[in-house]
C-alpha positions, -999 to +999 in steps of 0.1 A: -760+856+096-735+870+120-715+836+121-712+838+083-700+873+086-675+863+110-661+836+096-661+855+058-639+887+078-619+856+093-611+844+055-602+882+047-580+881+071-559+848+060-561+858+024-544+889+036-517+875+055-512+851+027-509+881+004-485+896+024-463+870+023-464+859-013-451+896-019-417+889-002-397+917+002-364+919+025-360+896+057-376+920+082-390+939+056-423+949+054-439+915+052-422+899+082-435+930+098-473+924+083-472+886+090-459+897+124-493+920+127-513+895+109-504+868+135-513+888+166-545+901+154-554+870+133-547+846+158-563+867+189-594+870+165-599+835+154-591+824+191-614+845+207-641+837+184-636+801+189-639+801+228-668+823+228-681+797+207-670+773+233-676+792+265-714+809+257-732+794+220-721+757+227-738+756+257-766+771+249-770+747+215-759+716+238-791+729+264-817+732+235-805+706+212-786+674+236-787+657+199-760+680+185-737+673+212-715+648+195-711+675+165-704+704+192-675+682+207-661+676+170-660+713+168-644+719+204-617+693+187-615+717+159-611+748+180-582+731+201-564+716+169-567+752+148-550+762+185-527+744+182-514+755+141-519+791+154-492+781+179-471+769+155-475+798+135-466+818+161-439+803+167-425+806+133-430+844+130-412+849+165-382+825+149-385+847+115-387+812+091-387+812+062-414+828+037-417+787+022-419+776+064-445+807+070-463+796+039-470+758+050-483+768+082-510+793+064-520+764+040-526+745+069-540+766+092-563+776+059-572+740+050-583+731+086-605+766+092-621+764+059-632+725+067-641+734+101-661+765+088-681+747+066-689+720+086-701+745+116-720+764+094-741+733+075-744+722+115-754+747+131-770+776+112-806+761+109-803+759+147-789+795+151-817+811+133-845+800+165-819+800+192-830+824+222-791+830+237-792+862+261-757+873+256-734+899+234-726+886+199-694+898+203-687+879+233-700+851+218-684+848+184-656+869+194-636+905+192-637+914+153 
């Protein structure tokens, strides 16, 4: 239950951001100053959550389960390709692009984490509910 609550605060978060930009307002107005916030916390969220995935529950799923290890290493992919669009995000907030550029890279970044959600949860939630893992849930599924 915790990873769906995690991953619904991680949608809240994107629809925010998303909602922030579709309201425009002045170049370095308010909503370059949101998406600015958005992007820092967003991104540090979603990161963190995916590498206590990868650092603490993988494992632990990979140790109790060796048959979900080709679906933990599609999700590892995931993790390092959502990386790699928060980068680009980044990027594009730091270079204050466009609200149409800042737009495309939230679509994507949306389309990607949504998939990957899905996928993780119709994975791995059967597997969560008897796994024994001796560790903090919010070192494992990250800082929200």
């Amino acid at each position: 239950m915790e990873l769906r609550s995690v991953h619904e605060r991680l949608r809240t978060a994107l629809s925010i951001a998303q909602e922030a930009l579709a309201s425009g307002g002045p170049p370095g107005g308010s909503a370059t100053r949101d998406l600015l916030l958005f992007c820092h916390g967003f991104c540090a969220a979603l990161t963190g959550h995916h590498e206590g995935e990868d650092r603490e529950l993988f494992p632990a799923i990979a140790a109790e389960h060796p048959e979900l290890r080709d679906t933990l290493r599609k999700l590892e992919q995931d993790h390092s390709m959502i990386g790699h669009l928060l980068g680009g995000l980044q990027a594009a907030v730091d270079s204050a692009a466009s609200p149409e550029e800042l737009s495309r890279h939230l679509e994507g970044i949306a389309a990607i984490m949504e998939s990957h959600f899905r996928f993780e949860e119709r994975q791995l939630l059967t597997v969560l509910e008897t796994l024994e893992l001796d560790a903090e849930v919010g070192r494992v599924l990250g800082p929200l």
